[in-house]
C-alpha positions in Angstrom: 111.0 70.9 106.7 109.5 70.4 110.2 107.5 67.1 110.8 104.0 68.8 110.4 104.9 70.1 107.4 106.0 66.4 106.1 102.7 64.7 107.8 100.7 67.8 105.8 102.5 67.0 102.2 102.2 63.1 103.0 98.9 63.6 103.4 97.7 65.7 100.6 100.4 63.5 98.4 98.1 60.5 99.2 95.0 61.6 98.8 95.9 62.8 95.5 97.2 59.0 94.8 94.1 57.1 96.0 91.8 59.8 93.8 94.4 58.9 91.0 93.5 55.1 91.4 90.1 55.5 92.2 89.6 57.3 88.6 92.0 55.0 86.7 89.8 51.8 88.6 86.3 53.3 87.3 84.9 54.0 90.5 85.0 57.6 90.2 83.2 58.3 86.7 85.8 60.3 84.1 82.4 62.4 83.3 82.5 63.2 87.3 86.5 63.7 87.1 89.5 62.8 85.6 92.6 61.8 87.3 94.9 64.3 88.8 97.5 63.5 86.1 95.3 64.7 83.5 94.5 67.3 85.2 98.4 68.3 85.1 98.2 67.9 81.4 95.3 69.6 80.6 96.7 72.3 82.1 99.9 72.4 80.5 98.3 71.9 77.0 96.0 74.9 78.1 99.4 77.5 79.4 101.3 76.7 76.1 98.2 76.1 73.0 95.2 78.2 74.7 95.0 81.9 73.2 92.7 82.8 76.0 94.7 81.2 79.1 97.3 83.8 79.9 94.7 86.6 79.4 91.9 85.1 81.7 94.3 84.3 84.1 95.9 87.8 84.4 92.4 89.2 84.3 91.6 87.0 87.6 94.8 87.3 89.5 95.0 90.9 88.7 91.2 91.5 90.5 92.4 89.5 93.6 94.9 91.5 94.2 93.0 94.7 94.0 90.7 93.4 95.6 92.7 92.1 98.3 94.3 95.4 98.2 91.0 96.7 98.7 90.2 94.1 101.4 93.5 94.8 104.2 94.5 98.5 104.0 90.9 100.2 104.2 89.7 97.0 106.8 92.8 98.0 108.9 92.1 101.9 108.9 88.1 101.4 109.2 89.0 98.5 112.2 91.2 101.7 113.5 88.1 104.5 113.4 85.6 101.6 115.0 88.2 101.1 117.9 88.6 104.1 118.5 84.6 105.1 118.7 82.8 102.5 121.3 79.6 103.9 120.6 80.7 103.1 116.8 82.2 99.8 117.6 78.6 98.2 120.0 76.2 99.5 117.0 78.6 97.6 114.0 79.0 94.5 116.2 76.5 92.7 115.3 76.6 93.2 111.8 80.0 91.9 111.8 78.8 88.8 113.7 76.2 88.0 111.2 77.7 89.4 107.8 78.7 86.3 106.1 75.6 85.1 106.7 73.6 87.1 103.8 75.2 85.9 100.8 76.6 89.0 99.1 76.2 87.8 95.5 72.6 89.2 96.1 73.9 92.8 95.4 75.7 91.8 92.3 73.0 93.1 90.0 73.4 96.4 91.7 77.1 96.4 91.1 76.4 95.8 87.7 74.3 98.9 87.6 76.5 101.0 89.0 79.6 99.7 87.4 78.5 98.0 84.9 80.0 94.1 83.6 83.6 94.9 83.8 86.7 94.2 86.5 85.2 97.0 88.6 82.1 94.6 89.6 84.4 91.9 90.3 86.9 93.7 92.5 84.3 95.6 94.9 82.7 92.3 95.3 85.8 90.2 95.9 86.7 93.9 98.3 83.1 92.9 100.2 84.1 89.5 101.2 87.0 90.5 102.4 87.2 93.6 104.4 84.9 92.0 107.1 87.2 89.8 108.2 90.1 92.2 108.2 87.9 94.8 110.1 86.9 92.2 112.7 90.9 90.7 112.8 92.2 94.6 113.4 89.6 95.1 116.3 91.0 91.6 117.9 94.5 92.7 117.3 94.4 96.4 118.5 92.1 94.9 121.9 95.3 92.5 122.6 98.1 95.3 122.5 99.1 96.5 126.0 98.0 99.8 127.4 101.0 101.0 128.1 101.6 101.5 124.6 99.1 104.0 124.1 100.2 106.3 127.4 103.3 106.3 125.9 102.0 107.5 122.7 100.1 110.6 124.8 103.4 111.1 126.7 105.2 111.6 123.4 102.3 113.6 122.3 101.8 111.8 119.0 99.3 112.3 116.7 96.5 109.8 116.5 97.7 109.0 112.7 101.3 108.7 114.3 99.7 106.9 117.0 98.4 104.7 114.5 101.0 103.6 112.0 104.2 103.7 114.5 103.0 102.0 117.4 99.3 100.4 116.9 100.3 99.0 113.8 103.6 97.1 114.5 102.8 96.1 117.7 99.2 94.7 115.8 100.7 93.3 113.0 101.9 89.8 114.8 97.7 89.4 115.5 96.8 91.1 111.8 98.0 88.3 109.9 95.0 86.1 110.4 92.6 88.6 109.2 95.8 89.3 106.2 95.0 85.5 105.8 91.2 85.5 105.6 90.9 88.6 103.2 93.4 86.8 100.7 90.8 83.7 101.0 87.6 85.8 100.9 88.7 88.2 97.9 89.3 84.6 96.0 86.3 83.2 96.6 84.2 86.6 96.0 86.8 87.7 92.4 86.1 83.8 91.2 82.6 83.6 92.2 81.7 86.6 90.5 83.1 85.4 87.3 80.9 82.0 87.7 77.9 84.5 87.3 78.9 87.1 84.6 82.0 88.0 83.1 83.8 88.8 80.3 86.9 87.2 81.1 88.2 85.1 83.5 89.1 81.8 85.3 85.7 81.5 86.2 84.3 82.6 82.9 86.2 79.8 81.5 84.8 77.4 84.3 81.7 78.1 83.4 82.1 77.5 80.0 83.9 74.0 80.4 81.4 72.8 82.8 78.6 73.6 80.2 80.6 71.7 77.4 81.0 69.0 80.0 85.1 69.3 79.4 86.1 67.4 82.5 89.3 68.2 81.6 89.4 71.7 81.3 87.8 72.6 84.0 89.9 70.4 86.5 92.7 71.7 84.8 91.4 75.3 86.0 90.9 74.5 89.3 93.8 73.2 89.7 95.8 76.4 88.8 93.5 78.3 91.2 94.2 76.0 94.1 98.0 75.8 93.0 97.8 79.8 93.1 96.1 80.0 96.5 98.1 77.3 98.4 101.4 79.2 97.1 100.0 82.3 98.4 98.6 80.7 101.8 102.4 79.0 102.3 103.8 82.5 101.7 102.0 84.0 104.5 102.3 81.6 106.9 106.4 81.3 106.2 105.9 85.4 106.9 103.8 85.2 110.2 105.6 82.4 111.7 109.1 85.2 110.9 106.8 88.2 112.2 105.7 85.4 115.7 109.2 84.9 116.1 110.5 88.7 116.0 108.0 89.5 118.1 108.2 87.1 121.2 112.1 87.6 120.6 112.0 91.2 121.0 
């Protein structure tokens, strides 16, 4: 491990000490939050005892991924089309620049109309989040690859689908993995928060439910295996973009 990566672990290892002795000391109320070693325990009692846990938890790691899914190949092929139409790309622009900020839980109700309270609501909702950003990170991308790349592609007389996936995309991909990055985050935040509101099954059905009961440590216990889940997955691409940096600049 490199020294940033030590100064990172140190630090997350000691803030999760001081909450530890902040909750064991009183001053942060157990009705507020339990200590991080509960929050181990509760959820290993809740993996090996809880009849629901395994389900719920496939159901929501199942929808991020098709949502994510959802999020990075259609954002990188739309991101292509509005790159290459600049008529396209100065009409969409500023809806890009100001989509986040309409919350799109507003058009859950429609989802729920059109398809109905199942995984289908969830996913297209966790795919809104995140196909923004990957629309918006292909456009950066595509605008930083040289131009001589794309002469050679006419020279060669390649398609604009060749064009696409044999030179556009590799040479892209080294800039592609931030927006890979910010759908993951998105589609998590947009699967889970659908689940807060309605749901059948679910991490965040079963947040809901423990926050209502006022089990403290349930729901910790919860959030913990999301966070666990989603700083795995965020280590994972980052150990894969600093490879795909490297290859690059090499080559």
């Amino acid at each position: 491990m490199k020294h940033p990566a030590l100064w990172r672990l140190a630090i997350v290892a000691g803030a999760v000490l001081l909450i530890e002795f902040l909750c064991r000391i009183g001053i942060i109320d157990r009705v507020t939050m339990v200590p991080p070693s509960e929050m181990v325990v509760a959820l290993v009692r809740m993996s090996v005892g809880a009849p629901w846990f395994w389900p719920d938890a496939w159901s929501t790691f199942r929808n991020i991924g098709v949502a994510t899914f959802l999020s990075i190949v259609p954002g990188f092929l739309i991101g292509l089309i509005i790159h290459a139409l600049p008529r396209l790309r100065a009409v969409l622009n500023p809806v890009f620049l100001s989509y986040y900020s309409v919350p799109t839980f507003v058009f859950y109700p429609l989802l729920i109309v059109i398809f109905g309270i199942n995984s289908a609501s969830l996913i297209v909702m966790g795919a809104m989040f995140g196909i923004v950003a990957m629309v918006s990170a292909t456009l950066v991308a595509i605008d930083r690859i040289p131009r001589v790349y794309g002469k050679v592609a006419r020279v060669i007389r390649l398609s604009p689908w060749q064009t696409a996936l044999r030179i556009q995309l590799p040479a892209a991909t080294p800039h592609l993995m931030t927006g890979i990055r910010l759908a993951v985050t998105y589609s998590v935040i947009g699967v889970i928060a659908g689940e807060f509101i309605i749901a059948t099954a679910g991490l965040g059905r079963r947040l809901t439910l423990a926050y209502n009961d006022f089990d403290t440590a349930t729901m910790y216990g919860l959030i913990l295996l999301i966070f666990i889940g989603a700083a795995i997955v965020n280590i994972v691409l980052q150990r894969l973009e600093g490879r795909i940096h490297k290859r690059w600049y090499r080559a």
